[in-house]
C-alpha positions as CSV (number, residue, x, y, z in Angstrom):
1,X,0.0,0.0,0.0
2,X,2.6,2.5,-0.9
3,X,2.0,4.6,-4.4
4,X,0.5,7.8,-5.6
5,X,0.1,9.4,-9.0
6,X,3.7,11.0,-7.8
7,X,5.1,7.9,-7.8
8,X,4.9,7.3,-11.6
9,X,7.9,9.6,-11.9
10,X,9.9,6.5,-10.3
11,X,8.7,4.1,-12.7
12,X,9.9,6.8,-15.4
13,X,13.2,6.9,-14.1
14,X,13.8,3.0,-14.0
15,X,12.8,3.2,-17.4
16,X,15.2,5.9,-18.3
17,X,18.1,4.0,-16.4
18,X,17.3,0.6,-18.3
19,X,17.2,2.4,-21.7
20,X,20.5,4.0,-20.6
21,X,22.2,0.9,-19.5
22,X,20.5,-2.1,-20.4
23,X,20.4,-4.9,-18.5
24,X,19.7,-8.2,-21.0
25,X,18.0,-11.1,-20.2
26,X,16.5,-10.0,-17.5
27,X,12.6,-10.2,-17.2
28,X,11.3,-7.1,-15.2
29,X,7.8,-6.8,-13.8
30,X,6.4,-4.1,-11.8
31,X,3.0,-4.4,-9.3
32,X,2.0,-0.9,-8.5
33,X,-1.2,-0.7,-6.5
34,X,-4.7,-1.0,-8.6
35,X,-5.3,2.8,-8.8
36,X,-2.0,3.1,-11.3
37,X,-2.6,0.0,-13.1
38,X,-3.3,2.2,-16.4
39,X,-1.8,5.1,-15.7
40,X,1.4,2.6,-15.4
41,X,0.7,1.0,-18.4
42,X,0.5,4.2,-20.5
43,X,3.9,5.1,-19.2
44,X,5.0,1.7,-19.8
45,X,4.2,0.6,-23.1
46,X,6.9,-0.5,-25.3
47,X,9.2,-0.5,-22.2
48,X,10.1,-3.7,-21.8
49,X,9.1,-3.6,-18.2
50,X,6.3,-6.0,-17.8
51,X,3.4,-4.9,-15.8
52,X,1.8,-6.9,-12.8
53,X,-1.1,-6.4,-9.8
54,X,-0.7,-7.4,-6.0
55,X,-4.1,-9.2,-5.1
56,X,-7.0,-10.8,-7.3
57,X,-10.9,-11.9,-6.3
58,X,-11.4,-15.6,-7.0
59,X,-14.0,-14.5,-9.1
60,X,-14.3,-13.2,-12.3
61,X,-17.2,-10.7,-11.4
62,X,-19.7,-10.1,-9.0
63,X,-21.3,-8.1,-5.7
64,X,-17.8,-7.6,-3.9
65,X,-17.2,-4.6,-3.5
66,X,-13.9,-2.6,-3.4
67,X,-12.6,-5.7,-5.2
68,X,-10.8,-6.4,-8.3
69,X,-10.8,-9.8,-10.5
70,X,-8.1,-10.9,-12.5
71,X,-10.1,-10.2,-16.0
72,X,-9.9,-6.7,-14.5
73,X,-6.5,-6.5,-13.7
74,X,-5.7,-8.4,-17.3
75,X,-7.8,-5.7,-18.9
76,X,-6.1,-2.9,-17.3
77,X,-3.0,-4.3,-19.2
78,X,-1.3,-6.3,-16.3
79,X,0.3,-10.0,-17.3
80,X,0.5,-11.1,-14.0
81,X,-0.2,-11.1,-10.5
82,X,0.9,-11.6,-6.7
83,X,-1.3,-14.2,-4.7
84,X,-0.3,-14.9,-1.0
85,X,1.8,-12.7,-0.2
86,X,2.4,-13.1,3.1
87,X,1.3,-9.9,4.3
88,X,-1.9,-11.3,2.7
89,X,-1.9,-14.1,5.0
90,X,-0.9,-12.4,7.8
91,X,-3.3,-9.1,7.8
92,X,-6.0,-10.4,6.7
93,X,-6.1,-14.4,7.5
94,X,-5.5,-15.9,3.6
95,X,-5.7,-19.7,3.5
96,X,-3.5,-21.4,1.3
97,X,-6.7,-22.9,-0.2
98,X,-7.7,-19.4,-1.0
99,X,-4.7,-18.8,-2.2
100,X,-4.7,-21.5,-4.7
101,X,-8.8,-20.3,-5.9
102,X,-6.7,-17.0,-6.6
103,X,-4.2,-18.8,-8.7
104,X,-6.6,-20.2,-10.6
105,X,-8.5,-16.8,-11.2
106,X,-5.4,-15.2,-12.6
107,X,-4.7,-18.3,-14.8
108,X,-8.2,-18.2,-15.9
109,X,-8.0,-14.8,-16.9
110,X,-4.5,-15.5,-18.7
111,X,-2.3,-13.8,-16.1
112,X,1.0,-15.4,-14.5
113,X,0.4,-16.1,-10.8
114,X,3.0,-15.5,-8.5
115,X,2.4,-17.4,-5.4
116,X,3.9,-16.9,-2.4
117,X,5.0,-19.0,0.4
118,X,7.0,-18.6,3.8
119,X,7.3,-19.2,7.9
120,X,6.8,-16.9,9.8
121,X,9.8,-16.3,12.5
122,X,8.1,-18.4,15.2
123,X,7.8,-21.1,12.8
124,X,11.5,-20.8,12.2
125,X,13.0,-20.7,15.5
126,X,10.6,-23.9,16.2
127,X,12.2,-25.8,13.0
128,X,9.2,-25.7,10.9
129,X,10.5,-24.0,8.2
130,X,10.9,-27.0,5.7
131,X,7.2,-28.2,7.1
132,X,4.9,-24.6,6.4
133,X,7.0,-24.2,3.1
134,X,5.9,-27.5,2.1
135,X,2.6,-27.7,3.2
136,X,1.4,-24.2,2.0
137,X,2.9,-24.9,-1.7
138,X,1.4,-28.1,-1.8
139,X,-2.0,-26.9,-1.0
140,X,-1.7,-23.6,-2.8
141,X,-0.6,-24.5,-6.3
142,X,-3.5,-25.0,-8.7
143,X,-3.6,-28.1,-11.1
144,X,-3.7,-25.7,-13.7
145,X,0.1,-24.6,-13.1
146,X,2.9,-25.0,-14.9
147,X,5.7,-22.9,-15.7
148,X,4.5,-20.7,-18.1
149,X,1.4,-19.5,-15.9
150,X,3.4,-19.8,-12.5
151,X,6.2,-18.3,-10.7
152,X,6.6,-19.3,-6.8
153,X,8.5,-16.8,-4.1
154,X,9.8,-18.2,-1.1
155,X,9.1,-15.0,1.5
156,X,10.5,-15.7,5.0
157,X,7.6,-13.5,7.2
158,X,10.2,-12.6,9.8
159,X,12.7,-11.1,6.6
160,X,10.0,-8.5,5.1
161,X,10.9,-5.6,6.0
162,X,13.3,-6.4,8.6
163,X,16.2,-5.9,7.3
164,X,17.2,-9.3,8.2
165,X,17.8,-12.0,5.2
166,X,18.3,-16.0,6.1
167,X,21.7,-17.2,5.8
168,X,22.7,-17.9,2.1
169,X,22.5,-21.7,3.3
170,X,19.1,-21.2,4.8
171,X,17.4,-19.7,1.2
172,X,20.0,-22.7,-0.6
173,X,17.9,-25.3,1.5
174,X,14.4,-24.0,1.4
175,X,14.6,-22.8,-2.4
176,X,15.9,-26.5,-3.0
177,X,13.0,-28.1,-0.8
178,X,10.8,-26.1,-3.1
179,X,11.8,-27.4,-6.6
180,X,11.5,-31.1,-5.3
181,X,8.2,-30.2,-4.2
182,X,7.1,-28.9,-7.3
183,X,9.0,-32.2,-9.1
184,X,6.8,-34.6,-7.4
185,X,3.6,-31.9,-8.4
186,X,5.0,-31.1,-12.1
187,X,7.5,-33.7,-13.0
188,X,11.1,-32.7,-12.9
189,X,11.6,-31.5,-16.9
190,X,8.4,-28.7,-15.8
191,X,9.9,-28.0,-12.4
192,X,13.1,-27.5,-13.6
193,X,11.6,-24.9,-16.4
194,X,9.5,-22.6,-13.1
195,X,10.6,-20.2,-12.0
196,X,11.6,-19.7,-8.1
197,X,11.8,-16.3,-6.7
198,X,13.2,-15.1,-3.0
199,X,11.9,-12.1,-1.3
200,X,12.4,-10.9,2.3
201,X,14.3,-7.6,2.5
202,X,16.4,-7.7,-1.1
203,X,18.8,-4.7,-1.2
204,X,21.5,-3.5,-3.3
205,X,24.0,-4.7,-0.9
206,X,22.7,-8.0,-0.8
207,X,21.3,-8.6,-4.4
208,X,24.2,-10.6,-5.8
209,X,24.7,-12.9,-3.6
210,X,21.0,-13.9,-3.1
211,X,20.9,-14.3,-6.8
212,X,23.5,-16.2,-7.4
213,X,22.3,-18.9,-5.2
214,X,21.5,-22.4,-6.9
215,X,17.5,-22.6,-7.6
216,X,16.8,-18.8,-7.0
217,X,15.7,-17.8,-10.2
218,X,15.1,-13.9,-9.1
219,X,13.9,-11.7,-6.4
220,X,10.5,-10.1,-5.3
221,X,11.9,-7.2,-4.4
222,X,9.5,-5.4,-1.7
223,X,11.1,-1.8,-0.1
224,X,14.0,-1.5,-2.4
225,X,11.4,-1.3,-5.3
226,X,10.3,2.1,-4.7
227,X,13.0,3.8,-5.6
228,X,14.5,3.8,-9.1
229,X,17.9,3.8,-7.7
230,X,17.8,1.0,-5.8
231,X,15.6,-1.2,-8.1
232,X,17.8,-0.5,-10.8
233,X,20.9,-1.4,-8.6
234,X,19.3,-4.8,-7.7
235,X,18.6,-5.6,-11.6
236,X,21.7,-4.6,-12.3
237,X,23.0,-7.2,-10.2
238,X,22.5,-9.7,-12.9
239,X,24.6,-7.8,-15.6
């Protein structure tokens, strides 16, 4: 929930800094709140700076008010969208089954669902990591997934926001917990294809290293996004 009109200006500016100094073969999507969707796109097009939402409704239309289904968020020009984050689950009590009727919306819709999955800090220092990680992704990835429609980030509760990041071996573990999980789900030739993101307080500073962990495929970058500067610094971290 951060994001006014204003904030287009840093969207422009990544733009400007990509253009400038191109980063290649990097895939860059950007989820500003609903009320810039368009205004986003507009500024956007021809970028090469994918757009993307944070939430969808489980349905496709209907009397919920205040909010939005994935056919609108595909009509507003987005290509994908976040489900479960964990802020989702935290503030306002998200099920992982929920969370898997959401993926299904956006893949119904033809949007990329980017579903999230994490412990929370109590979890951790009980030694549940391994057990929540695997339980939410097995009950919140749809039978419709696969690794064209999917994308899954691993988001440590305790690391958003925090400042604090799990030991390189930690994310090495849980990132490679995750793509046997989604072997035994998807067979290993489509598991090996989807894509595995971390988040949980990515940074300049730390970018590299995080990235250049085996099975993390990129980052879901939360604070650090809202500046050009430090977004560009953290996809630059690929170059």
């Amino acid at each position: 929930m951060n994001g006014t009109g204003a904030s287009l200006a840093e969207i422009g500016s990544l733009i400007d800094r990509l253009q400038a100094t191109p980063v290649p073969g990097v895939d860059i999507l950007v989820c500003p709140p609903a009320t810039l969707l368009y205004l986003a796109r507009e500024l956007m097009r021809e970028s090469g700076v994918a757009l993307g939402a944070q939430d969808c409704h489980v349905l496709a239309s209907g009397a919920h008010t205040g909010d939005i289904s994935a056919e609108m968020i595909a009509d507003a020009g987005a290509t994908s969208v976040i489900v479960g984050h964990t802020e989702r689950r935290t503030d306002h009590g998200e099920t992982s089954e929920l969370v898997r009727a959401k993926a299904e919306a956006a893949h119904r819709a033809g949007l990329t669902s980017i579903i999230c999955i994490g412990e929370s800090e109590v979890e951790r220092r009980g030694g549940r990591t391994l057990d929540i990680v695997g339980s939410q992704l097995e009950a919140s990835l749809p039978v419709s997934a696969n690794a064209a429609n999917t994308v899954i980030a691993y988001e440590p509760v305790w690391a958003i926001g925090s400042g604090l990041t799990p030991s390189e071996a930690d994310i090495a573990e849980v990132h490679g917990f995750i793509r046997n999980g989604l072997a035994r789900r998807l067979g290993e030739t489509e598991s090996a294809r989807l894509r595995i993101l971390y988040g949980g307080s990515v940074k300049p500073g730390n970018a590299a290293s995080i990235l250049a962990i085996p099975n993390v495929h990129g980052a879901l970058v939360g604070g650090a996004s809202l500046t050009a500067k430090d977004f560009f610094a953290i996809i630059s971290a690929y170059a």
